[in-house]
ChimeraX commands (.cxc) that place a marker at each C-alpha (Angstrom):
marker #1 position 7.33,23.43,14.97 radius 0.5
marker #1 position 7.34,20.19,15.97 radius 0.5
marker #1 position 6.35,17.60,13.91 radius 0.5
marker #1 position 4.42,14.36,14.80 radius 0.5
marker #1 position 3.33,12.39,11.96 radius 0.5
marker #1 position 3.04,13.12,8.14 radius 0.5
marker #1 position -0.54,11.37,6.58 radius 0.5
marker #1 position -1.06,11.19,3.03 radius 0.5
marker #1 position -4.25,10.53,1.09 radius 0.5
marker #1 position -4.64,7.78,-1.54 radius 0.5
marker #1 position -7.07,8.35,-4.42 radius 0.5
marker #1 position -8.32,5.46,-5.65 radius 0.5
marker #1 position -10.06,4.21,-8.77 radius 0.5
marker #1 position -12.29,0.98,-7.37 radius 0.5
marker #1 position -12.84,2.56,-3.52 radius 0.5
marker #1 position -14.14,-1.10,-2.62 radius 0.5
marker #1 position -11.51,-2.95,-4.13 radius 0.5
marker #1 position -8.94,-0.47,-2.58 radius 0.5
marker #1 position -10.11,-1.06,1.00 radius 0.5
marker #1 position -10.03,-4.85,0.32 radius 0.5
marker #1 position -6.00,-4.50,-0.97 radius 0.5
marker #1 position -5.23,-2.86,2.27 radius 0.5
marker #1 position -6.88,-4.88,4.11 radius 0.5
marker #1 position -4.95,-7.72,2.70 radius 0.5
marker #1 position -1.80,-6.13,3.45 radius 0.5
marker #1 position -2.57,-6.53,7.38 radius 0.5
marker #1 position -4.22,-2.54,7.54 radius 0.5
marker #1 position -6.98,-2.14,10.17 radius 0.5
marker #1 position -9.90,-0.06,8.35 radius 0.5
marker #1 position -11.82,2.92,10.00 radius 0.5
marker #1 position -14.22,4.96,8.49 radius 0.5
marker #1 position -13.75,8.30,8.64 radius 0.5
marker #1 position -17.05,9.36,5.99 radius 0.5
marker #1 position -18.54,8.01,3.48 radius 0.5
marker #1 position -15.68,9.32,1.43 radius 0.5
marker #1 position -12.65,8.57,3.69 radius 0.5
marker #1 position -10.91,5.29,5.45 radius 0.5
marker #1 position -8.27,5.69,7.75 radius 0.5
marker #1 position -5.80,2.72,7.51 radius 0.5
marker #1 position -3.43,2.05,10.51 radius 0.5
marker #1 position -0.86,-0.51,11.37 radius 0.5
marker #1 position 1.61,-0.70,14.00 radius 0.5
marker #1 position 1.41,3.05,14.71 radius 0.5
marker #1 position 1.36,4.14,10.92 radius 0.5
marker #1 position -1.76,5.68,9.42 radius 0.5
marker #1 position -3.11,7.00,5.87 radius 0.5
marker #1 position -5.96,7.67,4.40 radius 0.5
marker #1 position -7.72,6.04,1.19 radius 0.5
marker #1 position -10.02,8.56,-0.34 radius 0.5
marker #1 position -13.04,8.09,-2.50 radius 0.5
marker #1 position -12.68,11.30,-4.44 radius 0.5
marker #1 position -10.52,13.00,-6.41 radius 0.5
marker #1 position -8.98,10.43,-8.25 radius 0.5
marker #1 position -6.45,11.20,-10.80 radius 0.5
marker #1 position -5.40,8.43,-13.01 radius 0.5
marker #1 position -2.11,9.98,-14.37 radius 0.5
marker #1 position -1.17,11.41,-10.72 radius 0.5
marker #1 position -2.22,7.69,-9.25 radius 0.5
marker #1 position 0.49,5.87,-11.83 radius 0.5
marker #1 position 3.33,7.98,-10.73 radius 0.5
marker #1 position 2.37,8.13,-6.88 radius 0.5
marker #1 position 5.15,6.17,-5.00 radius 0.5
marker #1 position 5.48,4.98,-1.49 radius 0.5
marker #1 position 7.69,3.39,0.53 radius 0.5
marker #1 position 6.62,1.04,3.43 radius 0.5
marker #1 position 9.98,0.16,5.38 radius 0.5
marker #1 position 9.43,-3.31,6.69 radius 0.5
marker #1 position 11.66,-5.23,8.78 radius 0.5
marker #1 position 11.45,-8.59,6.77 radius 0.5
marker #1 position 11.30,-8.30,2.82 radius 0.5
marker #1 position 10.38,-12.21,2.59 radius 0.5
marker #1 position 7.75,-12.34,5.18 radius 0.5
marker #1 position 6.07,-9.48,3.22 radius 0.5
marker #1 position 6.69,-10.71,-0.30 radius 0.5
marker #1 position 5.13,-13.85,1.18 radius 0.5
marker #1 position 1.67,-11.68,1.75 radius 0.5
marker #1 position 2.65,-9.93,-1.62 radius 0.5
marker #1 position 2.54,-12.90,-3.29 radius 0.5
marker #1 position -0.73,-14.82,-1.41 radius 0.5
marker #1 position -2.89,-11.32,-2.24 radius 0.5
marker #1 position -5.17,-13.36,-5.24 radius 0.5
marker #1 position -5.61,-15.91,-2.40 radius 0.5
marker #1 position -7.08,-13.00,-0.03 radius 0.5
marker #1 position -9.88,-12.22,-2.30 radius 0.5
marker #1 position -10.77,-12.99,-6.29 radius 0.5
marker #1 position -10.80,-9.14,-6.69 radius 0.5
marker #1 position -6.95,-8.92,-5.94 radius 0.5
marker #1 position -6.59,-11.44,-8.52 radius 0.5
marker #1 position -4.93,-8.64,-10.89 radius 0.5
marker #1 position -2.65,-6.99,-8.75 radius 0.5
marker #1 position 1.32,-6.52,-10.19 radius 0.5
marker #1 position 4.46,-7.58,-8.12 radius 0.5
marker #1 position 7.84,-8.34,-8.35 radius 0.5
marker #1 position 10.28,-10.23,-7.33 radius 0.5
marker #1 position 12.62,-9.61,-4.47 radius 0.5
marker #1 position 14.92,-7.31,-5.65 radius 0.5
marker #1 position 18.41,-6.59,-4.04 radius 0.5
marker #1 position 20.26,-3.28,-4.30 radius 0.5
marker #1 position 22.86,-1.88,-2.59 radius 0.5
marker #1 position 20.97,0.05,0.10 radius 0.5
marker #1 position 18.64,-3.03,0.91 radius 0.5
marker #1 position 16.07,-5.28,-0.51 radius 0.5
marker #1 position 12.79,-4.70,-2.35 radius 0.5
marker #1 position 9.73,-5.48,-3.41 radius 0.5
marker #1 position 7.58,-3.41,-5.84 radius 0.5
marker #1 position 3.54,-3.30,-5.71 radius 0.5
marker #1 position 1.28,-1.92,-7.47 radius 0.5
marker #1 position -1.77,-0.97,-6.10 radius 0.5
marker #1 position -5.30,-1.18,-7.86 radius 0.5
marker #1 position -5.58,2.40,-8.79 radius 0.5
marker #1 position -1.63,2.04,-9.98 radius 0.5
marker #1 position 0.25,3.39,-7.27 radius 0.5
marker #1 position 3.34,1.21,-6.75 radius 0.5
marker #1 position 4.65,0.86,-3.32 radius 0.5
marker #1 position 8.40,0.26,-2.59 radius 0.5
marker #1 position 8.21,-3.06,0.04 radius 0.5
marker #1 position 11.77,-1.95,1.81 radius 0.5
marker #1 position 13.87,-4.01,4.25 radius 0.5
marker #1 position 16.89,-1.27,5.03 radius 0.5
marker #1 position 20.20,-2.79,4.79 radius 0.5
marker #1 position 21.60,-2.34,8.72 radius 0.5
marker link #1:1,2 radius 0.2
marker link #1:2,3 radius 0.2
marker link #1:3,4 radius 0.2
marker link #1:4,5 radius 0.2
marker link #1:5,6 radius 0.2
marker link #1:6,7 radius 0.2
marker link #1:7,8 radius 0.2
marker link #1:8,9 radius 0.2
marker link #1:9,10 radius 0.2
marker link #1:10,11 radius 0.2
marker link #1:11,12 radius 0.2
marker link #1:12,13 radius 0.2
marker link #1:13,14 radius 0.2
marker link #1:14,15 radius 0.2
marker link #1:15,16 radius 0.2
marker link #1:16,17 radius 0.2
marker link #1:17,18 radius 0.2
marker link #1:18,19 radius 0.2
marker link #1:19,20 radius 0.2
marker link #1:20,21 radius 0.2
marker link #1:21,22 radius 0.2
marker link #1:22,23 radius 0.2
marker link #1:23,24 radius 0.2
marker link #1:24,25 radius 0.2
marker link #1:25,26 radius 0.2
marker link #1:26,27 radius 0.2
marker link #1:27,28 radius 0.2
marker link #1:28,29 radius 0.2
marker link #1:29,30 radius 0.2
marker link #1:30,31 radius 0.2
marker link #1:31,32 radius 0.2
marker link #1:32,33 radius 0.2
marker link #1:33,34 radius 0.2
marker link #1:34,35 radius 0.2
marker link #1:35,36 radius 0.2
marker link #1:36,37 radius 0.2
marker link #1:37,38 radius 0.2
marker link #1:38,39 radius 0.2
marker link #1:39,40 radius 0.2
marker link #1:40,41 radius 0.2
marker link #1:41,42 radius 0.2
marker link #1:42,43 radius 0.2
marker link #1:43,44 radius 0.2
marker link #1:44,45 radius 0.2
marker link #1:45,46 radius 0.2
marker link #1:46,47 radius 0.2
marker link #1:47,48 radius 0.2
marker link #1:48,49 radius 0.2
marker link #1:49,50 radius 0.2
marker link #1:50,51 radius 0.2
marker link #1:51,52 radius 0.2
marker link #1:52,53 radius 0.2
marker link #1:53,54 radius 0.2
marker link #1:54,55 radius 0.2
marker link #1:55,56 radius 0.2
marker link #1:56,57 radius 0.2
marker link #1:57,58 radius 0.2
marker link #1:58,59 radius 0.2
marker link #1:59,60 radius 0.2
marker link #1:60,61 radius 0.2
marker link #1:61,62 radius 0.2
marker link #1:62,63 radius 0.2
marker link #1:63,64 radius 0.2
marker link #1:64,65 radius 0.2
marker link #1:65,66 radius 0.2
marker link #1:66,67 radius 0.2
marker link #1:67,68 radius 0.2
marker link #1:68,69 radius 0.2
marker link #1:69,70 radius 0.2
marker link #1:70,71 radius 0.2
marker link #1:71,72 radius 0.2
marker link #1:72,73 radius 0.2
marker link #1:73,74 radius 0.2
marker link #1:74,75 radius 0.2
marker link #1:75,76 radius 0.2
marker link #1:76,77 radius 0.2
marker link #1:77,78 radius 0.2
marker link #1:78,79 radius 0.2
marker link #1:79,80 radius 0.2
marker link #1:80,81 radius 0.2
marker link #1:81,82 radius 0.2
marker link #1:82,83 radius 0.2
marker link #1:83,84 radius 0.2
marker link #1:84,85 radius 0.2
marker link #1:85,86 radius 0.2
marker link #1:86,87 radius 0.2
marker link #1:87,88 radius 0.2
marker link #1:88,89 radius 0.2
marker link #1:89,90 radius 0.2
marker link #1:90,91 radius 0.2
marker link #1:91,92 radius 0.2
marker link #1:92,93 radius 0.2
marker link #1:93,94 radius 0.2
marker link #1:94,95 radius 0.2
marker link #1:95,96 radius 0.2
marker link #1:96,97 radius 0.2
marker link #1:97,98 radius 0.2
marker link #1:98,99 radius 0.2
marker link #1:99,100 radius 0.2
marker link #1:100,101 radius 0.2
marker link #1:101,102 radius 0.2
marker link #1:102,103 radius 0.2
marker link #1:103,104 radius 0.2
marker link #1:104,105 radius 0.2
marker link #1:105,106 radius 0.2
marker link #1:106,107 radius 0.2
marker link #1:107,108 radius 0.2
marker link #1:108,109 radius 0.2
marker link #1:109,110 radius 0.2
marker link #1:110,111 radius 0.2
marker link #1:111,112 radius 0.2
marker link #1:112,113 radius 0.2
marker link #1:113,114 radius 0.2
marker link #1:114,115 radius 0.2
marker link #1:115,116 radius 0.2
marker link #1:116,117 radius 0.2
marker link #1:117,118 radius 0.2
marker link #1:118,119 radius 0.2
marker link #1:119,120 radius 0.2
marker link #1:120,121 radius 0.2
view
């Protein structure tokens, strides 16, 4: 078997406010139903899903989006409010450095919490 890609679907909460978040985080939007949005950028793709929405599995879903510059994207991080007034509540924090790298945590609006990673080369 050879694999190409792995895609994982997003519940969300607030479908509207979702697609606004990733669009603030520099994702191009493409509907895929009135239901489904494919987000892509710079080759990687997921889908945010207007269904199925779990609030105890959305507070313990975790991702990690490897980036190659932790300040540039703590910069967007932290300008997300500025984006739109319905961003206003979204959590961050700090730059964090650990021994493998440095971090940024996120959480989105249905309370997933993305791991902001720039790998340690």
């Amino acid at each position: 078997m050879e694999i190409h890609e792995i895609r994982l679907f997003i519940p969300c909460k607030d479908y509207e406010k979702s697609k606004i978040f990733y669009a603030a985080l520099g994702f191009e939007a493409e509907s895929a139903g009135d239901e489904l949005t494919i987000f892509t950028k710079n080759g990687c793709t997921f889908f945010l899903q207007n269904k199925f929405y779990g609030e105890e599995f959305s507070q313990n879903l975790m991702l990690q989006l490897i980036v190659k510059n932790i300040d540039e994207a703590y910069g967007l991080v932290s300008n997300l409010a500025d984006y739109d007034i319905k961003l206003s509540d979204i959590k961050y924090s700090e730059i964090q450095e650990e021994h493998w790298g440095r971090v940024v945590y996120l959480w989105g609006p249905s309370g997933e919490l993305w791991h902001i990673t720039e790998l340690r080369r």
